[in-house]
N, C-alpha and C positions, 0 to 999 in steps of 0.2 A: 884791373878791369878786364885785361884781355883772358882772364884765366878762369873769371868768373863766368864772360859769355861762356868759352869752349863750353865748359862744364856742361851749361845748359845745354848747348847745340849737341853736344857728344853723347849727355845723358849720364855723366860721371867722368869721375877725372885719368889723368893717364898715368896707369899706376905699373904697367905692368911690361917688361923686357922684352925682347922676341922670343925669345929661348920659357920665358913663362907662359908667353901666349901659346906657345908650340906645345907646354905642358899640360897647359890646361883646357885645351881643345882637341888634343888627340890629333892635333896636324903638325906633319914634320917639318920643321924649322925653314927647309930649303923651299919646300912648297909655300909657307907663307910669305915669305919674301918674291917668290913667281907671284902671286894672287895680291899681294901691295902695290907690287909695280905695277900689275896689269891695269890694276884701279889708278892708277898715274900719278903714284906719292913715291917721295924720294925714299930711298934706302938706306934707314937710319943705324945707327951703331949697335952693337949688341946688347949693351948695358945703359942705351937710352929708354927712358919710360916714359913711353908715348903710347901705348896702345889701353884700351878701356875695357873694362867688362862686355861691351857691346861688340868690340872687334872679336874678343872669342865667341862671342855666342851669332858671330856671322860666320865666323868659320865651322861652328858646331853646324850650323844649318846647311853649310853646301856638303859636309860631309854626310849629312842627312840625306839632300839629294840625290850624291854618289851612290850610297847604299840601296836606296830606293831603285838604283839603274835609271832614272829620269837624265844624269848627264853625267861626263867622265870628268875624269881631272883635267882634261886637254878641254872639253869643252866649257869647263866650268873659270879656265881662263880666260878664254875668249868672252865670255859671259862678262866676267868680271871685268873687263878691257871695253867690251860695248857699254856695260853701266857706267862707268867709269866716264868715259867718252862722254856720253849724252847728260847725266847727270852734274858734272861739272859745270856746262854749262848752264844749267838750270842753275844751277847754285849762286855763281856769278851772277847771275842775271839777277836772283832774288836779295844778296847781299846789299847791291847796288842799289839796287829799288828803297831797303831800306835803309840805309844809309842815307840816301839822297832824301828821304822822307824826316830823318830825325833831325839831319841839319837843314832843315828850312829854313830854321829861324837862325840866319846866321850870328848874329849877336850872342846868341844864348851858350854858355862854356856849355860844353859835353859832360853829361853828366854819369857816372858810368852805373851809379844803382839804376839809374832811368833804363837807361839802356840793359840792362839784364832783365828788368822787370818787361819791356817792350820782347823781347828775344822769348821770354817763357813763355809769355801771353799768346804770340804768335805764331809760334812752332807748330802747336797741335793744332791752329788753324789752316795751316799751308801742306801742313802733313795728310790732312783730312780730305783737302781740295787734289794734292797728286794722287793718294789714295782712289779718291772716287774718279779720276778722269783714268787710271789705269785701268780699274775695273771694269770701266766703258768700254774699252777700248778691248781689253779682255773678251770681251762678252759678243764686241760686234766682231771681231777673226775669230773665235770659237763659234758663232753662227754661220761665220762663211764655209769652213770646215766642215760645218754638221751639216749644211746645204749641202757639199761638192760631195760627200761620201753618200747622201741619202738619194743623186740624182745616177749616182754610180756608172754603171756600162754604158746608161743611155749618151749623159754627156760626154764621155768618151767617144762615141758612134761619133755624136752631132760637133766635137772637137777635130774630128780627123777627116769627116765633112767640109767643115771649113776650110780644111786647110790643103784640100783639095782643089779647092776652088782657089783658095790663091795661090797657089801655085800654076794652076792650067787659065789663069784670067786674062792671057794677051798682053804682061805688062812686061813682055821682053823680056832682055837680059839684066837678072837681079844680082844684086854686091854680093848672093851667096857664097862667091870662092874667096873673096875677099874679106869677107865675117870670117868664113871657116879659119883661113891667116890665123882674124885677130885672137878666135876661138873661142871657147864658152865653156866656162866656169864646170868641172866636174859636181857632181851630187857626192855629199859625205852629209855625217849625220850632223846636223845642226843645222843642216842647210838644206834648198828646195828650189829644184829647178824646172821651170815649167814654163809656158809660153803667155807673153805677157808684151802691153802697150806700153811703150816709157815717152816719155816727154820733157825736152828739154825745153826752157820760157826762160829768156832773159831780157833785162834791159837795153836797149839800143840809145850809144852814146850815152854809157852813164859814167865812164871814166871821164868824158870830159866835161858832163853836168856838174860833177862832184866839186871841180875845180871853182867852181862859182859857187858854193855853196858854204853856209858856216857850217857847226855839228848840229844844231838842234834843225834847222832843215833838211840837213841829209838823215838824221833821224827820223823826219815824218816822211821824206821820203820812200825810207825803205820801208817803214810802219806800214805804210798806204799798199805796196807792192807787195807786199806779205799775208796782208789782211786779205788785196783782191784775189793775188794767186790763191791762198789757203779756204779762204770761201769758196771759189768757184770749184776748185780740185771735189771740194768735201761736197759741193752739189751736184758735183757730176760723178758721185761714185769712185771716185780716183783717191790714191792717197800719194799723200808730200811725202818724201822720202828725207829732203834736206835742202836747204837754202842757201847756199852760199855767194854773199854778196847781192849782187844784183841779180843771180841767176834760181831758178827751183828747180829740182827736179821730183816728175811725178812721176805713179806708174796704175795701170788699169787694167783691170782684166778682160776687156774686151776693144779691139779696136776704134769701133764709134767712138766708146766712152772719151776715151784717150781725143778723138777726131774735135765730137762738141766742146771739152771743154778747152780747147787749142783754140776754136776758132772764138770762143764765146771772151777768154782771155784777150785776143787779138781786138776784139769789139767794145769789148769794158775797157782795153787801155788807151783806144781812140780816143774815144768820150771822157777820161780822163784827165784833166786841167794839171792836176799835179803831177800825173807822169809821164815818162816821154813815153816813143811805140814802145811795143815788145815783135818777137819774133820766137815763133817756135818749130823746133826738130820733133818728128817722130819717129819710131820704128817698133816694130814688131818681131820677136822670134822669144827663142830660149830665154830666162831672166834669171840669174842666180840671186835667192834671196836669204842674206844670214844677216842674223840679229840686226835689223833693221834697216841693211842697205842691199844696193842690186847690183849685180854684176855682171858683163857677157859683151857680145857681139854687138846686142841690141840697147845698150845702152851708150857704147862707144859710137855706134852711127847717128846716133838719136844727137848726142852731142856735135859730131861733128857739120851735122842737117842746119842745127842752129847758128854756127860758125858761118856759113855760107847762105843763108835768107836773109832777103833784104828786111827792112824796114815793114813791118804791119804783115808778114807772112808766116804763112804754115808750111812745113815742106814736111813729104815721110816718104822711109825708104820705101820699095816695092813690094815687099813682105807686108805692109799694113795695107800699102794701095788695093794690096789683092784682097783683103779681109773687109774692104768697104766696097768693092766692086759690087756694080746692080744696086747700090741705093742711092734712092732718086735725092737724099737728103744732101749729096757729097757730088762737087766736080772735080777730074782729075784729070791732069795732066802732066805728060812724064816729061821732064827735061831734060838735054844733052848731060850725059856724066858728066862730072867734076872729081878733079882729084884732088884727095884729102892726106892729111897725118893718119898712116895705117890702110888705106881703102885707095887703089890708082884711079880705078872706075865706080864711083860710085854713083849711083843713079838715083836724084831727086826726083820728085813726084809732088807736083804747086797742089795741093789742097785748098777748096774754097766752097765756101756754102753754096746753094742754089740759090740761093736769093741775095748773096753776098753782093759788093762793088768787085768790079775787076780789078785786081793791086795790079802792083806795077811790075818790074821783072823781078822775078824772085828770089835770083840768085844773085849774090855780089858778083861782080865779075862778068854776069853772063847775059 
């Protein structure tokens, strides 16, 4: 039974060595074995027959890539390591789903014809559904792209404008010498680094909720905080970068953006019956962006913002405060530094709508 799914799932069976696969794709032996592991499968023997007509004709296609110059060998690792990464867990996630689906009826023996015929029928359904959510997804950063290149010199002017102003807006002395420390991710190719809103949102007190909870309520638990964070991010322009646990992290390309949907989170999880608060870090500067994650200065502060807000708060460092300074939508006020892991002086800044409740102190501790 277990040979019959694969079959299906793989799209034919595993006929072929490594040393054939390396034959018949024109890729050298040592490089397929980099480009399996990066995809995060163990490193099987030389004269095991594991690999399918599909595996060569995936490695026919990056070496299609390579040639084209679109990506090197080194990046087409890293490529292979972020699919790898993210795809797994889609997989899992879909396995389980059906599994959980076929045994409902737990009485009924497992039937394995049933179960290959369920696997065939569904494939090119789910195949269809990532298909078209990629190409979505495609379509709307290929738009943003085509936007930022066709507004050219001018938003460049009106980007260094800005950031002019946050810089000379009165909001003191900023954690800049201590980002600089932590430092910010160089530009190489596969990657992009430019100035960008991150936002850290997580749960307050959900290690000790959890305690009290069986699994299918910490399941709708985290369902509900998923759903509200990822709606709201996707309404406010913002995109989820990754979830982990109880915590999301976003990132925005404009400070407000980042600002509304901080506080609008902060407001949906009041009114929330099923979750507890949240608390959110912000920060603004440099944002290194490679195959689907961020990295820098600004998103370690962004992190550590949230570590130190209390209960139902927004905090951002002073780099954002200056990119919201003058609109009447935002109050701001700077708080005594705190020191953090990586930052001595780090200088919080309580954000709070105009029309908000006054919370309470913002800072743990302070």
């Amino acid at each position: 039974m277990r040979r019959a799914v694969e079959e299906v799932l793989l799209g034919g069976g595993r006929i072929w060595t490594r040393q054939e696969v390396a034959e018949r794709s024109g890729v050298g032996r040592e490089r397929t074995v980099e480009i399996w592991r990066a995809l995060g499968f163990p490193v099987v023997d030389d004269d095991a027959r594991v690999f399918t007509d599909a595996d060569v004709d995936a490695l026919r296609a990056g070496e299609r890539l390579i040639e084209a110059g679109l990506i090197t060998e080194e990046s087409e690792t890293m490529m292979a390591r972020a699919l790898g990464h993210h795809l797994s867990r889609l997989a899992e996630w879909q396995v389980h789903t059906l599994w959980a689906w076929i045994n409902r009826d737990t009485g009924a023996p497992l039937d394995g014809g049933e179960l290959t015929l369920h696997a065939a029928a569904l494939l090119p359904e789910m195949e269809l559904l990532q298909r078209h959510v990629w190409r979505r997804h495609l379509a709307a950063y290929a738009g943003r792209v085509l936007t930022e290149a066709e507004e050219g010199a001018l938003a460049t002017q009106g980007q260094g404008q800005q950031r002019g102003r946050g810089q000379g807006s009165g909001w003191g002395e900023d954690e800049a010498g201590d980002e600089a420390a932590g430092g910010s991710a160089p530009s190489r190719k596969g990657a992009e680094v430019r100035d960008r809103a991150v936002g850290f949102t997580d749960m307050v007190g959900y290690t000790r909720m959890t305690r009290g909870l069986d699994s299918s309520e910490l399941v709708r638990v985290l369902d509900r905080f998923e759903s509200l964070t990822g709606d709201v991010v996707a309404d406010g322009g913002g995109r989820v970068v990754k979830t982990i646990g109880d915590e999301v992290l976003f990132v925005c390309e404009s400070a407000a953006a980042a600002a509304d949907i901080a506080l609008e989170l902060t407001a949906r999880a009041e009114a929330e019956q099923r979750l507890p608060q949240v608390r959110t870090g912000l920060a603004y500067g440099a944002v290194l962006s490679r195959f689907g994650d961020v990295y820098g200065a600004a998103v370690n502060v962004a992190a550590r913002l949230t570590a130190v807000a209390r209960p139902g708060t927004v905090l951002a460092n002073t780099a954002l405060a200056g990119e919201l300074a003058g609109m009447a939508a935002y109050e701001l006020k700077v708080l005594r530094p705190v020191s953090v892991r990586g930052y001595s002086r780090l200088r919080p800044v309580l954000l709070r709508s105009v029309s908000g409740q006054r919370p309470r102190d913002a800072v743990n501790g302070g």
